[in-house]
C-alpha positions as CSV (number, residue, x, y, z in Angstrom):
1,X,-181.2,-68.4,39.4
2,X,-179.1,-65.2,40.1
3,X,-175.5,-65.5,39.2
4,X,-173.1,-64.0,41.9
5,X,-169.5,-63.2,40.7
6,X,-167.0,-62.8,44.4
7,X,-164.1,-60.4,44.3
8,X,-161.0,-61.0,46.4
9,X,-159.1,-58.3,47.7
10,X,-155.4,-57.5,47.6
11,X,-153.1,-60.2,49.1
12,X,-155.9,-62.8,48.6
13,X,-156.8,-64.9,45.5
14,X,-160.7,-65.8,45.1
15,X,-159.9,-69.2,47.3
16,X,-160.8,-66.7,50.3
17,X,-164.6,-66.8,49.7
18,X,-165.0,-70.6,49.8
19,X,-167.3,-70.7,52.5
20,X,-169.5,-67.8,50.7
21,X,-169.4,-69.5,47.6
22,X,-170.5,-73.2,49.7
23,X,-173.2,-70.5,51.2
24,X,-174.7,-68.8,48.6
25,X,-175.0,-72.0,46.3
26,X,-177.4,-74.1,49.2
27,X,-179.2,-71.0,48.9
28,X,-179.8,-71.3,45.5
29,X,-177.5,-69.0,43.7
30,X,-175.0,-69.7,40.7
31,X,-171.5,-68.8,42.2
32,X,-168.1,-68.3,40.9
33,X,-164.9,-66.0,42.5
34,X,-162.0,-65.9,39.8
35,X,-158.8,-64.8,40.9
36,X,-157.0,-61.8,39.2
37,X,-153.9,-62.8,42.3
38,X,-151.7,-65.0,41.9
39,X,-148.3,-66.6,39.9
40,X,-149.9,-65.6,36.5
41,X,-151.1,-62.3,37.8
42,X,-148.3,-60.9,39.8
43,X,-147.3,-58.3,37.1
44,X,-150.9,-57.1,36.7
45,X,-152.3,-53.9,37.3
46,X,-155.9,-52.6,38.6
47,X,-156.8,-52.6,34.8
48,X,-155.5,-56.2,34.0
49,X,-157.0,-57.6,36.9
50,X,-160.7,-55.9,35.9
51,X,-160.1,-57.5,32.6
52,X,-160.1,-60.9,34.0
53,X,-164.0,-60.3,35.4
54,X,-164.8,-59.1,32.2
55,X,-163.5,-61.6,30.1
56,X,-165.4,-63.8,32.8
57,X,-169.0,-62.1,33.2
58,X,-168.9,-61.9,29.1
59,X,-169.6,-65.7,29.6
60,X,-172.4,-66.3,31.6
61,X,-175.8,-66.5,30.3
62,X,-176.9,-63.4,32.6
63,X,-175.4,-60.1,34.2
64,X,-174.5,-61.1,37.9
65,X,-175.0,-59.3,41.0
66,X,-170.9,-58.1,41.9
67,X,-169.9,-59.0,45.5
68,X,-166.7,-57.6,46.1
69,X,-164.4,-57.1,49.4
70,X,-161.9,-54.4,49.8
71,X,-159.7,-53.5,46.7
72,X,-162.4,-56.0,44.9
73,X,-165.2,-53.5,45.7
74,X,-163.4,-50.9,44.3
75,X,-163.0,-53.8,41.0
76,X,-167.2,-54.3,41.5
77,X,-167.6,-50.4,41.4
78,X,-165.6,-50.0,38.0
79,X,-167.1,-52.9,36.6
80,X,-170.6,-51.8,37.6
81,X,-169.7,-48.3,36.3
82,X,-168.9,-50.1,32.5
83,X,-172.5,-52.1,32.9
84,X,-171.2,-55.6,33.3
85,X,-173.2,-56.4,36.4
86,X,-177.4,-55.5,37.5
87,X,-176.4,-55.2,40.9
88,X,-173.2,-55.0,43.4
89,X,-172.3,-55.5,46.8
90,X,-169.2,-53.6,48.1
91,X,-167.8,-55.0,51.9
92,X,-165.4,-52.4,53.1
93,X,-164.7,-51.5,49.8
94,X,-161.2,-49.9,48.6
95,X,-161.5,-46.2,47.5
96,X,-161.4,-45.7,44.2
97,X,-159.0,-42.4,42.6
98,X,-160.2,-39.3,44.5
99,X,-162.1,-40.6,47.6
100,X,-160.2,-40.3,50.9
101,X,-160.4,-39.1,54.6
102,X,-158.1,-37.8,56.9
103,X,-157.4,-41.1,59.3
104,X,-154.5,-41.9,61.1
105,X,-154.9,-45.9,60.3
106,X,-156.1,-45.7,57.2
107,X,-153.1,-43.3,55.9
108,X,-150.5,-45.4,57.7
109,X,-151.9,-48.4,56.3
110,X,-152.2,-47.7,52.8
111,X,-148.9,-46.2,52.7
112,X,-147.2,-49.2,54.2
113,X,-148.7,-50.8,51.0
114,X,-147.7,-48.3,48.0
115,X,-144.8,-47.0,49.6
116,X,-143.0,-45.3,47.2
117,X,-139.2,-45.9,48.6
118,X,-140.0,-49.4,48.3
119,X,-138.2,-51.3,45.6
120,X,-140.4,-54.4,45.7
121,X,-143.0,-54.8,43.2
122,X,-144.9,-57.8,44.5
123,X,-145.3,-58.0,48.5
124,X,-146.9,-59.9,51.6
125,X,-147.7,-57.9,54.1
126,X,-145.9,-59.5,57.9
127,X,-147.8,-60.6,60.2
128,X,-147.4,-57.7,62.4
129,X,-149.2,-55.5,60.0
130,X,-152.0,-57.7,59.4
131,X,-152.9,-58.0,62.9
132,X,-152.7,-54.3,63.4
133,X,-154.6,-53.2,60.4
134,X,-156.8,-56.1,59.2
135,X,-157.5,-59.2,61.9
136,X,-157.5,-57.0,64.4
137,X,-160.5,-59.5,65.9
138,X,-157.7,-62.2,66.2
139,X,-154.7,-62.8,68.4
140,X,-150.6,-62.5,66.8
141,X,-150.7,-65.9,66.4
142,X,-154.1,-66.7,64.5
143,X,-152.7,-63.9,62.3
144,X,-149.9,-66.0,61.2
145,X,-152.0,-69.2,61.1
146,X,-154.8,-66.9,58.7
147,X,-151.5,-65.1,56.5
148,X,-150.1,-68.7,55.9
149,X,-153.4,-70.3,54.9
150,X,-155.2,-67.7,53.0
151,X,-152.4,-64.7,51.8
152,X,-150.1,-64.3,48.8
153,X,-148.1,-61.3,47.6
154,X,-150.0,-59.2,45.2
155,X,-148.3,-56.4,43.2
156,X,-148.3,-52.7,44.1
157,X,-149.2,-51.6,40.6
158,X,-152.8,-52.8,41.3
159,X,-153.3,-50.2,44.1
160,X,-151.2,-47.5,42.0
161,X,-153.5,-47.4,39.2
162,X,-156.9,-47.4,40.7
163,X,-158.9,-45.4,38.6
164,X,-161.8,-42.9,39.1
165,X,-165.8,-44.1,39.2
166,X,-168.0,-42.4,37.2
167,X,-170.9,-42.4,40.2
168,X,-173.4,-41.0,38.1
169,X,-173.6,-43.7,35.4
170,X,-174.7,-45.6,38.2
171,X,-178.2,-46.8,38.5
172,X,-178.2,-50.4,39.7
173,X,-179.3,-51.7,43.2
174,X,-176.5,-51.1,45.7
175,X,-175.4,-52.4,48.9
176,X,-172.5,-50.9,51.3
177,X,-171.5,-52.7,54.0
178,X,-168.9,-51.2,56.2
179,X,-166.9,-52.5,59.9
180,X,-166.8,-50.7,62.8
181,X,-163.5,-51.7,64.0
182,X,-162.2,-51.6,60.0
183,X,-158.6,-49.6,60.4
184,X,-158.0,-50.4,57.0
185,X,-161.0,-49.1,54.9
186,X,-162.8,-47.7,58.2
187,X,-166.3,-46.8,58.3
188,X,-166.4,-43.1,57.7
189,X,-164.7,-43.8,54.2
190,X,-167.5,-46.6,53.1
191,X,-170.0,-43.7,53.9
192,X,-168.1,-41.5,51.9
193,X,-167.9,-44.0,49.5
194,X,-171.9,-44.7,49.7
195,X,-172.7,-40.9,49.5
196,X,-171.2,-40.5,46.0
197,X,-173.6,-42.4,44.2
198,X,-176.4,-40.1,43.3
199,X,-178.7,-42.1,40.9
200,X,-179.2,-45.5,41.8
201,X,-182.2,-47.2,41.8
202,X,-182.0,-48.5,45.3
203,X,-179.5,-48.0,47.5
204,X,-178.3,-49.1,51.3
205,X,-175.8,-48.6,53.9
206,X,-175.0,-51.7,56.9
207,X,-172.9,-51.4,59.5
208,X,-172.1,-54.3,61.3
209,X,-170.2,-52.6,64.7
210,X,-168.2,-55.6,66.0
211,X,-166.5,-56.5,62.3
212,X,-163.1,-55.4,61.2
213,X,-161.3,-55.7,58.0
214,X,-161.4,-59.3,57.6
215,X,-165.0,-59.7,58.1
216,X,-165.7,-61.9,55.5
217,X,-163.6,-64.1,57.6
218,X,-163.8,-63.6,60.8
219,X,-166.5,-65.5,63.4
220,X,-169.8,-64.1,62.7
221,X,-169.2,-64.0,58.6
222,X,-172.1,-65.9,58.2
223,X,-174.0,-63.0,59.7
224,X,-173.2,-61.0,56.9
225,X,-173.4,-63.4,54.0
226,X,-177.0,-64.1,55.5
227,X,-177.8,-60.3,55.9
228,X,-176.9,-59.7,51.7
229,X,-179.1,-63.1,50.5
230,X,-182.1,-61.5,51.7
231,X,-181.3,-58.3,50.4
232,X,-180.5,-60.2,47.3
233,X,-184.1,-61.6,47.5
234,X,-185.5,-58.2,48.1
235,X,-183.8,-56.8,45.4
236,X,-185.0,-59.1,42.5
């Protein structure tokens, strides 16, 4: 039985995979998604929030397969980069130091977030934003309805000290999965992202056209979780 370790990304604590974690365990996997957000976290940065799936996968009784979504695949890349997972999944995955594109929404988006005039260490992201940038797929209103239910401010130091990825110590099965309407992490920088690794033993890219940045979310997720258990089973 494969253990599968879920990565939240910013602004969300592991509580946002739920119905992954449901998923994946009927289908017959060991599942767990810590949280490096939240009360006792909102100091941290990118390095004390890896520490806390390290301190984790040292625990279980076998390396898991790393599942992570947005700033959490850019977590699942550094933590597959120091060997502490045998496989990873990475669903519109943050850029790690020294990957970018030239993209109007993903510049004005990511600045919003690390602004530098910005005095506030922790935020929450309004509404407004979100809809624009990451449930596109949903109306103002389910915006606020998904930010009250599933969001929490997050501290900018996480994004400010993202580190490099050493690609080529890479050799583990790999699995990019990108959205076509993403305006946050959009598709051309998953490619990009994809492209960098060099020497890994297998190695795909999915694109699924109608999902946006909250597509481990948004109607149709299932789709997706589906599509990465049977790569999972093709894998191992």
């Amino acid at each position: 039985m494969e253990n599968i370790v879920f990565i939240h990304g910013f602004m969300n604590d592991g509580n946002i995979w739920r119905k992954w974690v449901s998923l994946l365990k009927k289908s017959g996997f060991k599942c767990a998604s810590p949280s490096w957000n939240g009360k006792t976290f909102q100091s941290c940065n990118f390095y004390e929030a890896l520490e806390v799936y390290m301190s984790y996968i040292k625990k279980l009784d076998s390396k898991p397969i790393i599942i992570g979504h947005s700033i959490g695949g850019a977590i699942a890349q550094k933590l597959l980069e120091k060997g502490y997972g045998k496989a990873g999944v990475f669903i519109n995955s943050g850029p790690t130091k020294g990957l970018s594109i030239l993209d109007k929404n993903f510049i004005l988006s990511n600045l919003e977030l690390i602004n530098p005039l910005s005095k506030r260490s922790n935020i929450l992201m309004g509404p407004r934003w979100y809809n624009k940038y990451v449930t596109n797929e949903m109306t103002y209103s389910q915006t606020v309805k998904f930010i009250n239910e599933n969001c929490l401010s997050a501290n900018r130091n996480v994004l400010k000290t993202i580190p490099k990825v050493n690609f080529e110590e890479v050799k583990y099965p790999l699995l990019f999965i990108a959205g076509g309407k993403d305006k946050s992490q959009p598709l051309k920088l998953n490619y990009k992202n994809f492209k960098a690794y060099k020497n890994s033993d297998k190695k795909e890219f999915k694109v699924f056209e109608n999902a946006t940045h909250n597509i481990i979310c948004q109607n149709g997720w299932e789709k997706v979780a589906n599509y990465i258990i049977n790569w999972i089973n093709e894998t191992f």
